[in-house]
Structures are given as structure tokens and as C-alpha cells.
C-alpha positions in Angstrom: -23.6 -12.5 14.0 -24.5 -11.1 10.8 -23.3 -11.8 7.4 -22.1 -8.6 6.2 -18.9 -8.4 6.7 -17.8 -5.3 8.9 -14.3 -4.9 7.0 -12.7 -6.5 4.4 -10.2 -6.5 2.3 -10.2 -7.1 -1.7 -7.5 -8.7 -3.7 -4.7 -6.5 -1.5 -1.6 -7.1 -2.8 1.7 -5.6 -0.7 5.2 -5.4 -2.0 8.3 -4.1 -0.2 10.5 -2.8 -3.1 10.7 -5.3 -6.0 9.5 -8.0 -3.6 5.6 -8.8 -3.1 4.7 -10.4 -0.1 0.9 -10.6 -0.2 -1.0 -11.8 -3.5 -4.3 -11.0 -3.4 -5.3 -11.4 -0.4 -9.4 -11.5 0.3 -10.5 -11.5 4.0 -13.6 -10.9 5.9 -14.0 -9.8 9.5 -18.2 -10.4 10.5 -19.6 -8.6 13.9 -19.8 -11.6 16.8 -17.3 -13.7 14.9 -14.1 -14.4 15.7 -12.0 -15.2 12.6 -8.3 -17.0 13.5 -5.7 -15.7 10.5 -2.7 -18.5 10.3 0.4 -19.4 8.9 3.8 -20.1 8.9 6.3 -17.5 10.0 6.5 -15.2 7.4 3.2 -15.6 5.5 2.4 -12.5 5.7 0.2 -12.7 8.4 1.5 -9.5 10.3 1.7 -7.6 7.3 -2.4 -8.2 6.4 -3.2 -7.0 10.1 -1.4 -4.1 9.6 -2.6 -3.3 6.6 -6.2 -3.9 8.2 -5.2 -1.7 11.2 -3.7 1.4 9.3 -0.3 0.8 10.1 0.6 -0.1 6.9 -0.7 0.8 3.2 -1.9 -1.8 0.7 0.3 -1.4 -2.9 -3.1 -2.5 -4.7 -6.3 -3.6 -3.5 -9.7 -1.9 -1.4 -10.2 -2.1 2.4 -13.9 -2.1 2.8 -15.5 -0.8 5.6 -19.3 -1.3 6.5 -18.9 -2.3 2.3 -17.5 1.6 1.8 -14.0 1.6 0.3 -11.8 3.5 2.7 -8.2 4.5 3.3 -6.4 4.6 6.8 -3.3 7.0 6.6 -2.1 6.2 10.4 -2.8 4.1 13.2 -5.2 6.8 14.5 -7.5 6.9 11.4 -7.9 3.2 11.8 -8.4 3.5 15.9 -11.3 6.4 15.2 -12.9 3.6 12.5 -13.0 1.6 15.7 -10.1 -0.5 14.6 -8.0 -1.6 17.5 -4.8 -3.8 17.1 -2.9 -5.7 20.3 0.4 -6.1 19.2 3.0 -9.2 18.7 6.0 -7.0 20.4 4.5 -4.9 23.1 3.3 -1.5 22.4 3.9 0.5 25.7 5.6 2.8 26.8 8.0 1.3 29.8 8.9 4.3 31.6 4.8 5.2 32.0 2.5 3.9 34.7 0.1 1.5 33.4 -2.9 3.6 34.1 -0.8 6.1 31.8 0.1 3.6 29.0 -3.8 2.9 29.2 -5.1 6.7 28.2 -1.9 7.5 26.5 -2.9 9.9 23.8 -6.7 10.2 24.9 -6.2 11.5 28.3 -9.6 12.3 30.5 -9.9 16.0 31.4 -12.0 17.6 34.3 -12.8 21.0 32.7 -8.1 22.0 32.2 -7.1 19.7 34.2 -6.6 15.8 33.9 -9.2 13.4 35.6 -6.7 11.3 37.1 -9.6 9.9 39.8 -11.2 8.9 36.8 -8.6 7.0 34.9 -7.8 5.4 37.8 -11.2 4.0 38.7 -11.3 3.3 35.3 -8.2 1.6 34.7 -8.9 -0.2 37.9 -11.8 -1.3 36.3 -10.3 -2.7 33.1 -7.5 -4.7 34.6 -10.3 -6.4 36.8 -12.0 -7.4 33.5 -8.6 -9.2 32.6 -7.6 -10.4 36.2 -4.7 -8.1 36.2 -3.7 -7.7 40.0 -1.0 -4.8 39.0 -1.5 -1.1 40.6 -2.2 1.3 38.1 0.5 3.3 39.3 3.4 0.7 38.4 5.6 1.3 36.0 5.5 -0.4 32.7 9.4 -1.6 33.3 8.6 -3.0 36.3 6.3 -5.4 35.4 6.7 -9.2 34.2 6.2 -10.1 30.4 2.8 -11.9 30.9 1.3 -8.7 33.3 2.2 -6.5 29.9 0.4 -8.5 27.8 -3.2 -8.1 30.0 -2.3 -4.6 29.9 -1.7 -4.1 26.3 -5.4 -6.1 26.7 -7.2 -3.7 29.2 -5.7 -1.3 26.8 -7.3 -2.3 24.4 -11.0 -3.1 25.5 -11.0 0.2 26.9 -11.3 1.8 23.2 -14.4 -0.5 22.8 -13.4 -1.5 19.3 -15.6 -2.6 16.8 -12.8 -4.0 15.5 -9.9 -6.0 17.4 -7.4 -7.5 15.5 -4.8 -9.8 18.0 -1.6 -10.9 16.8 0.1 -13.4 19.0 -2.0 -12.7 22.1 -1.4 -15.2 24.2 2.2 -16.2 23.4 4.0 -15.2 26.8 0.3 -15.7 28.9 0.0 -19.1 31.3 -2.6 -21.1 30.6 -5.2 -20.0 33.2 -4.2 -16.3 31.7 -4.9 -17.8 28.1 -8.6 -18.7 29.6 -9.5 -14.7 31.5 -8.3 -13.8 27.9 -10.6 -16.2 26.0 -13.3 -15.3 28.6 -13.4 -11.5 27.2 -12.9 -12.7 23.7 -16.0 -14.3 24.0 -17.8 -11.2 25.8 -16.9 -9.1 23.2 -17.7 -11.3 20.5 -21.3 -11.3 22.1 -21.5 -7.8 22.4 -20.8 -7.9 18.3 -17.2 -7.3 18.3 -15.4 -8.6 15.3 -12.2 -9.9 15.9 -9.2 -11.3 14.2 -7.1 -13.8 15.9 -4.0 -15.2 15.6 -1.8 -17.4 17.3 0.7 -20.4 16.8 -1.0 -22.8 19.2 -3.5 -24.3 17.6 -5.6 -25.9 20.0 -6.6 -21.9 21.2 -7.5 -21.3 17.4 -9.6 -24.8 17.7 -10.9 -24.0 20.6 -11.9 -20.5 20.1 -12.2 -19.0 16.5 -15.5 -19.5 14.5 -13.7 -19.5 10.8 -10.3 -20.0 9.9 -8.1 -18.5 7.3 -4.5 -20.0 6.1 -2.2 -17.9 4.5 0.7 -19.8 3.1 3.7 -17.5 1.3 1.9 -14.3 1.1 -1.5 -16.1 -0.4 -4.8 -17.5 1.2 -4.7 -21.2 0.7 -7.8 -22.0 3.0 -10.5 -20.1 4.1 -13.6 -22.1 5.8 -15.7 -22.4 9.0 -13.4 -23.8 12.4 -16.1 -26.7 12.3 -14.9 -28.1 9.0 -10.4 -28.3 9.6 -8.8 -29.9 12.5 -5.3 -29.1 14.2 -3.3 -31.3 11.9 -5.2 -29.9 9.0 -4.7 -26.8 10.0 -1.0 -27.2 10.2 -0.5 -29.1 6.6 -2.3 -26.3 4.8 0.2 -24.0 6.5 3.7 -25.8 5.7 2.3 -27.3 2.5 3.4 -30.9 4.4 2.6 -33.5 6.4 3.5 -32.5 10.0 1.6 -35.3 11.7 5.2 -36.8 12.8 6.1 -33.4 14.6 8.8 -35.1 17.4 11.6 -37.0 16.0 12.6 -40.7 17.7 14.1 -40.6 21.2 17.2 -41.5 21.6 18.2 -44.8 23.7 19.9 -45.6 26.6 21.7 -42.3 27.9 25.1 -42.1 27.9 27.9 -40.9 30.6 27.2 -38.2 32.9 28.5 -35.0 31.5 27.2 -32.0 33.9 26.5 -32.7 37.5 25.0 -29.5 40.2 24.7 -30.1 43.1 23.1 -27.5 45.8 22.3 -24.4 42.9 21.0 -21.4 44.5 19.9 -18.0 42.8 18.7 -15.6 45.6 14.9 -14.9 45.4 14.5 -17.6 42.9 16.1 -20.7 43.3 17.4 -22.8 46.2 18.8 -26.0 46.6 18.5 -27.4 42.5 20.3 -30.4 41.5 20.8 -32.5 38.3 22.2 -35.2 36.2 22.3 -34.2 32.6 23.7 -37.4 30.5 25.9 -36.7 27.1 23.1 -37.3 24.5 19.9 -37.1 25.8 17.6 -33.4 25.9 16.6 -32.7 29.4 13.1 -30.9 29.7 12.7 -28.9 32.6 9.0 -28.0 33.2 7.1 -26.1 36.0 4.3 -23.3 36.2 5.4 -19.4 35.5 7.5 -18.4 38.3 9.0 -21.8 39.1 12.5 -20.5 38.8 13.1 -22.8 35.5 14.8 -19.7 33.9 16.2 -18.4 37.1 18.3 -21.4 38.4 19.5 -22.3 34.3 20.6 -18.5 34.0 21.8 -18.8 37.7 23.9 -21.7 36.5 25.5 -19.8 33.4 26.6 -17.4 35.4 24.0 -14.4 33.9 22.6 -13.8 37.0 24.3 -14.2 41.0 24.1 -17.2 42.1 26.4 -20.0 44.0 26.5 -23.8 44.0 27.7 -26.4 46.1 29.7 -28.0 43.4 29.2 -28.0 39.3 31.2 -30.4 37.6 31.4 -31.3 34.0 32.9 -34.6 33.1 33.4 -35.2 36.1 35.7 -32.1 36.7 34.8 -29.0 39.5 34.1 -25.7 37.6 33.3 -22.5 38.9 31.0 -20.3 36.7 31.2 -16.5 37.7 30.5 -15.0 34.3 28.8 -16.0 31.5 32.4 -16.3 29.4 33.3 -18.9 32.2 30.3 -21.1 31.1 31.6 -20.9 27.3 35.2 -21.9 28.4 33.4 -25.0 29.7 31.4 -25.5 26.5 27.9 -24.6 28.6 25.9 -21.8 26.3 22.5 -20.3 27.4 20.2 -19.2 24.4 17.9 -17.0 26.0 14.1 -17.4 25.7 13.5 -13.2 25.1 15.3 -13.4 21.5 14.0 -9.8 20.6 15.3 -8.2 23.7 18.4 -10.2 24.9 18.7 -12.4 21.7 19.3 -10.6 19.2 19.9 -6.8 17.5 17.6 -6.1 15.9 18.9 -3.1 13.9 21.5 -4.9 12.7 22.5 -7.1 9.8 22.3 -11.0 10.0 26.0 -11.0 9.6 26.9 -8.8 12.7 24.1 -10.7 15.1 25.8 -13.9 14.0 28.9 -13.4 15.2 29.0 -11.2 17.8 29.0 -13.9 20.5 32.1 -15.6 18.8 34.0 -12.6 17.7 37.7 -14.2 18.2 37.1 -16.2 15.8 37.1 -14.2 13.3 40.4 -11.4 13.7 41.7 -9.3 16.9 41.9 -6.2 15.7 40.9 -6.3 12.1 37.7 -8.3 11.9 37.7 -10.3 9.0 34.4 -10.1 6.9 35.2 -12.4 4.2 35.2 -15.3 7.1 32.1 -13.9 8.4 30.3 -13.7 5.3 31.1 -17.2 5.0 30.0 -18.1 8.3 26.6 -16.4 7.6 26.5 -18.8 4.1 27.1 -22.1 6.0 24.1 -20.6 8.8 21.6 -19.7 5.8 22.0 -22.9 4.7 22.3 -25.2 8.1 19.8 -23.5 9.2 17.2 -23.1 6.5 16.9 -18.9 7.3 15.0 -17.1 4.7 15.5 -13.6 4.5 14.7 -11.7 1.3 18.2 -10.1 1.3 21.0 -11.1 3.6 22.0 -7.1 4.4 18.0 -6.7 6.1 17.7 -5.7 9.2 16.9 -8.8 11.8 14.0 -7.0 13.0 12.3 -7.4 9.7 13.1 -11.0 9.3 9.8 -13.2 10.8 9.8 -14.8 14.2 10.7 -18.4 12.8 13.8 -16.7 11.1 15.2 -14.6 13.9 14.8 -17.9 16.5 17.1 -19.9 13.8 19.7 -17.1 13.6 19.5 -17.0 17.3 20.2 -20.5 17.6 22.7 -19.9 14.9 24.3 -17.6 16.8 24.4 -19.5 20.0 26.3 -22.6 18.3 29.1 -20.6 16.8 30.3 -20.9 19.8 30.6 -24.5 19.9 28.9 -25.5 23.1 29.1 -29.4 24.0 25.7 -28.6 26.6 23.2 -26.2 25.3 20.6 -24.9 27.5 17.8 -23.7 25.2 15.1 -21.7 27.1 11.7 -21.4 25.3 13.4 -22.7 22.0 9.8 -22.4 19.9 8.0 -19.6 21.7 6.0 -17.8 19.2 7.1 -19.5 15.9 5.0 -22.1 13.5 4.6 -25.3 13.4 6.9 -26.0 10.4 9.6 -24.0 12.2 9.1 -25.7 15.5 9.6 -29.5 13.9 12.6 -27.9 11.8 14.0 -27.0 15.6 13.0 -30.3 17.0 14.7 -32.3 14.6 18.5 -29.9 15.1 18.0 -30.4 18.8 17.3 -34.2 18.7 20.4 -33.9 16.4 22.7 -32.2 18.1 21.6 -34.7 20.9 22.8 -37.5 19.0 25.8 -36.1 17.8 27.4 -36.5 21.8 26.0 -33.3 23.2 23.8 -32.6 25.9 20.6 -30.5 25.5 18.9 -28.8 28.1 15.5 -27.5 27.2 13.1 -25.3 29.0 9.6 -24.9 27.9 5.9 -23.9 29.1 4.6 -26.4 25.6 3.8 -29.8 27.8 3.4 -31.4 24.6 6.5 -30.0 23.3 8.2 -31.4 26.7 6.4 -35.0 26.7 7.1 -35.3 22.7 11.3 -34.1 22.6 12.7 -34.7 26.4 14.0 -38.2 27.2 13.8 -36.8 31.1 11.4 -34.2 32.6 13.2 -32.6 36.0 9.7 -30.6 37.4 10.5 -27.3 39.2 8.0 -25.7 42.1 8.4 -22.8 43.8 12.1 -22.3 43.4 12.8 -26.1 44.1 13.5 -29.4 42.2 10.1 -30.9 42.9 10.8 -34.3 40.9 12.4 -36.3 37.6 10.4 -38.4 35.2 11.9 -40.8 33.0 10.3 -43.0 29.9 6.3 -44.2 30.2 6.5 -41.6 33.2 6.3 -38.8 31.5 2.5 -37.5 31.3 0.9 -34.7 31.0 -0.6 -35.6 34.7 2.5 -36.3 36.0 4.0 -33.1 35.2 1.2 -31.2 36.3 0.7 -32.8 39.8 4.7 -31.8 40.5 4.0 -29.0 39.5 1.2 -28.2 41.9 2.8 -29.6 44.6 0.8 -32.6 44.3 2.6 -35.9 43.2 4.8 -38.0 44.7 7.6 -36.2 43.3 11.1 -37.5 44.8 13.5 -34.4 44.1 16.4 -36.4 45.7 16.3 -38.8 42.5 19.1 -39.1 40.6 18.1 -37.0 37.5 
């Protein structure tokens, strides 16, 4: 590691019309260093990497390369600098195989024709460096959201960037995925790669970044060696806060019984899952990738085939065919892939707000005053900052488009939510924003059902843990059972799990 920095950037300042987002932001990226950038949703941490990368221009400020002041116009000016960025949202193109999406645009030729033996030993050979088991010759769409985030990695090593910059790498990886990741972070950092890290999990920026930057509202508010900050001070220089207290209280006792399944099967995915879930309590449900967590809960709300022995809901039989059946019960689902099944993203706040509860607002005249309303009484609930309410969602950051979604999803009213991956890929001042409405709604009477991959997040919020395995209730845990061993040897198939326990 040396000390000249390989690129930097010099009081940049970026403003999106009469609104500045970054001021002044100064940032260093050293050769063999790995430097974690952090912050909030909507700190402007996205719009510095793209600025870095090209993508985006600075509205003042020098990008210094090698020390030389330089000027990307495009993506590909910064790539030929040997700048390589691995996006947040996936950069690939679905309908391409992945040895495709891997030379897209710099294509191997054998004299006029393409070298596909070549890129495919070659592809071949960068999957293998990330442990990616896919065939080059699968289709992008085909493949699961974790096996397109190594690829979008093999991608990316195979441009041998001087350069990386990683937003949000490992947000949608497992944790043995997070660790073949870290394993050629650490490669290329010895080969004198500099690279820029980011992610919301902080024990991966302790555990892997060699300095640490905090940007806090568009401005650096820390900037200092990983040796010298911790996790908790990590996350007060981000919110500005205290966040120590992160879970709110349990509640108490549980209360009456208020959905009971019996027998829940979703072909291919789920067979045989049963529950208790008791009016006021939040419900984890935990397992390892591919468990059939997501499955059976989708299976259960009527998004996806699926049949059941009996469902009742106080104490009453139901049949959910549809997913309008499960909100004439009061059961909602708020899906865990907010960008894709969430929300719209090329529409207003307004329009993604109420398009789930629609009736309530006109037949055939919608009426816009009430929705406008509607949207004032979310902003405000829900604490969603967006610079101006007509914005398209897509622009609004991660923490921001998760509240509207969970906006969105209790227009509707529900009396159970089932809230899949409810902090996936937002900060830590957003997450214990969410905590604190869940453990709320909780103890208003409702029932929340909350899936997660976090185990902290599951040992700190859920009064009861039901463990799934291989499509299958493997057990429940209740009160001072609820470890982080526990969870992991149902998981593995290796505790003494008892799936016939009442949950």
C-alpha cells in the first residue's frame, strides 16, 4: 500500500437543480487499501461513487487521477482509466447468457469471428474465482438474485480494475457467499487494487475495510483508519444519534391466537408448514437461503399455488386463492424485492401509495385531493424524505422507498402483516425507525410476521423464532431460547428442533 492516493476527489460538490446533495466532499482511494464509504440512506453515498466512476458529473470540484485532474464523460472513459463499478441494482442484461453479460461490449474475436471457446474458458474461469456453480450459458433471468450478484462480481474482476468501487455488494449474498466475496476482496487488494466499499452491515465494513469514511447529509463527517471507530461509532456518526438501543422492548405475554395453518404446502418449496401466530407479538421466521421462508409465507397469501389443510383466522376457516382473498381477511404480504415487485419506480409517490388501495379513493373518478392527503399523513407517519413529493420513486434512496412500501402496504389496513426482508439494504437509522413501527403496530393488537436473513435483527425484534429447513418447519423458539446457536443448529439440521410444537 502506498500513500499516494490513486484517485481522489477535491471539494466535489453535486446539485440536482436548485438542490445540492454533496458539499465538498474530499475522498481518497490508496492502491492495496480498501476504503468502506457509509451513511445513512440518502447521504449521498451513491451519488460520490458515481461521480468517481463516470456515471455522473461533479457540478464543482477535481477528480484526481494518479494526482492528474481528469474528466470522465461516460461510464466507458472511467472503465478505460481502470475504474470498475459493481452496482446496488443489478447491471445485466436478463435476456443474455452470463458468459455474454460477462464480455458484453468487449467481445473476444478470433481474427472476424467471435472467440466464444475463449470466453467460455474464460468465464468458466471467473465464476470459479467467486464460487459461482452457474453454466455460462444460462440466462441472466433464470438465475436467483444472490447467483447475479457473483456474476455482476466475475464481471467485474475480469476487467482487472485498478479501481473497484462496490456499492451494496453483499446485500442479497448468504453469509458463506459474503466470505468467497471477502476472499477476492482481499486478493485484489494484494495484488494493489484500490477499492471502495460499501455496505449497511457493519460488522463486513469492521471486518474488512482498512479506513473508513462517513458521510452524513451530503458531507464527510468522519474520515479515519477502521482501527480507530467501532460499529456503534460508526453508526452514531451516520444518524447523528445514539443508536446503541437499536430493538425496542418485547412485548409480554402473547395474546389470543389470531392465524392458525395447518398442513401449508407450496409445490417445490414447501411442504407440510404449520403455525401459531398470537395477536400482538412479531413472529421471526429464520432459515438459510432456499429454506422456503418466502415460498410458504407467499404460498399462504395466495401469490404463488399452494393448498393447506386448513387456515383459520380467529378462529374462523378461510380459503386464500388470490392475493385479494388474503386482504379481505386482513392478511397483507409486503414483498422483500421492493424495486421489482414493490414498488414503480417511474412513478410518483402518490400513485405507488395507493395503488394497492385504490377503492378507497373513487370508482370511476379517482379522487386526488384524498390521495394527496393520504400521501401527507404517509410523509409524515412515516418520516419519508424526498426533495419534492412529484419525484420519481426510483430516485428517492433505499431507506425512503422501503417506508413508502411499507406505506403502501398498510393502506390497506391489514390486522396480520407478513413483512419479508423489512430492512434489506437500508441504514441503520432507517432500520430502528422500522423496528420501532413494527413493535408498534405489534402492540396496537396486530400480528406481525417477519422474515429475515439479519439473526441479530431476528434475536433483537421476534418474541418467537419458527426455524425453516429444507422446505419444512424445523422448530420454534420462544424467550431465553432464542440464540444465535439455536437458530443456526435448526437451521442445519442439527438441534433438537421439535416442529410439532405449538408455535
Amino acid at each position: 500500500m502506498t500513500d499516494a492516493p490513486v484517485l481522489s476527489l477535491r471539494d466535489v460538490r453535486k446539485s440536482f437543480g436548485p438542490v445540492e446533495v454533496l458539499h465538498g466532499v474530499d475522498l481518497d482511494l490508496r492502491a492495496g487499501e480498501v476504503l468502506a464509504l457509509i451513511g445513512e440512506n440518502g447521504a449521498g453515498k451513491s451519488t460520490t461513487m458515481k461521480i468517481l466512476a463516470g456515471y455522473q458529473p461533479a457540478t464543482s470540484g477535481r477528480i484526481l487521477l494518479d494526482g492528474e485532474e481528469v474528466s470522465f464523460g461516460s461510464l466507458h472513459e472511467g472503465e478505460e482509466a481502470g475504474i470498475v463499478m459493481i452496482h446496488q441494482e443489478f447491471n445485466l442484461a436478463e435476456q443474455l447468457t452470463v458468459e455474454q453479460n460477462i464480455f458484453l461490449g468487449r467481445e473476444l474475436h478470433n481474427g472476424w469471428f467471435l472467440d466464444k471457446a475463449r470466453m467460455r474458458r474464460l468465464a468458466r474461469e471467473y465464476l470459479d474465482r467467486v464460487n459461482c456453480t452457474v453454466h455460462p450459458d444460462t440466462r441472466v433471468s433464470q438465475l436467483s438474485n444472490s447467483d447475479k450478484q457473483m456474476v455482476e462480481i466475475a464481471k467485474a474482476l475480469s476487467r482487472d480494475a485498478r479501481v473497484l468501487i462496490m456499492d451494496e455488494p453483499t446485500a442479497v449474498l448468504t453469509g458463506s457467499e459474503t466470505e468467497t466475496l471477502f476472499e477476492q476482496v482481499r486478493a485484489m487488494k494484494a495484488d494493489g487494487t484500490a477499492i471502495l466499499f460499501t455496505s449497511h452491515k457493519l460488522g463486513e465494513v469492521a471486518a474488512i475495510a482498512d479506513h473508513v469514511t462517513v458521510l452524513r447529509d451530503g458531507a464527510v463527517v468522519h474520515d479515519g483508519r477502521a482501527a480507530d471507530i467501532d460499529e456503534d461509532g460508526m453508526a452514531t456518526a451516520m444518524v447523528g444519534r445514539d443508536v446503541s438501543d437499536l430493538y425496542p422492548d418485547k412485548a409480554g405475554a402473547p395474546d389470543d391466537v389470531v392465524l392458525r395453518v395447518t398442513g401449508l404446502d407450496v409445490p417445490g418449496h414447501a411442504e407440510g408448514v404449520g403455525f401459531e401466530l398470537r395477536r400482538g407479538e412479531i413472529l421471526g421466521i429464520a432459515g438459510l437461503i432456499g429454506s422456503g421462508r418466502t415460498e410458504a409465507m407467499e404460498g399462504l397469501c395466495g401469490l404463488r399455488p399452494a393448498r393447506a389443510e386448513r387456515i383459520e383466522i380467529d378462529g374462523a376457516k378461510i380459503d386464500i386463492r388470490r392475493p385479494s382473498d388474503a386482504l379481505e381477511h386482513g392478511l397483507c404480504y409486503m414483498t422483500e424485492d421492493r424495486k421489482l415487485r414493490g414498488l414503480l419506480l417511474d412513478k410518483s409517490m402518490r400513485v405507488n401509495l395507493t395503488l394497492q388501495s385504490l377503492d378507497q379513493f373513487g370508482g370511476l373518478m379517482i379522487d386526488r385531493a384524498a390521495e394527496e392527503r393520504a400521501l401527507d399523513r404517509a410523509i409524515e407517519e412515516f418520516d419519508i424524505r424526498a426533495g419534492r413529493r412529484e419525484m420519481r420513486v426510483g430516485n428517492l434512496s433505499g431507506g425512503n422507498q422501503q417506508k413508502l412500501l411499507l406505506a403502501k402496504v398498510m393502506m390497506s389496513d391489514p390486522s396480520i402483516l407478513i413483512a419479508d426482508e423489512p430492512t434489506r439494504g437500508i441504514d441503520i437509522g432507517t432500520k430502528q425507525q422500522i423496528y420501532a413501527f413494527l413493535r408498534t403496530l405489534a402492540a396496537s393488537g396486530r400480528a406481525v410476521v417477519m422474515i429475515s436473513s439479519e439473526m441479530q435483527e431476528v434475536i433483537g425484534l421476534a418474541d418467537r423464532v419458527l426455524v425453516m429447513r429444507l422446505g419444512r418447519v424445523s422448530g420454534t423458539l420462544s424467550g431465553d431460547e432464542i440464540t444465535e446457536d439455536a437458530i443456526v443448529r435448526l437451521a442445519m439440521g442439527v438441534g433438537a428442533g421439535d416442529s410439532e410444537r405449538a408455535a
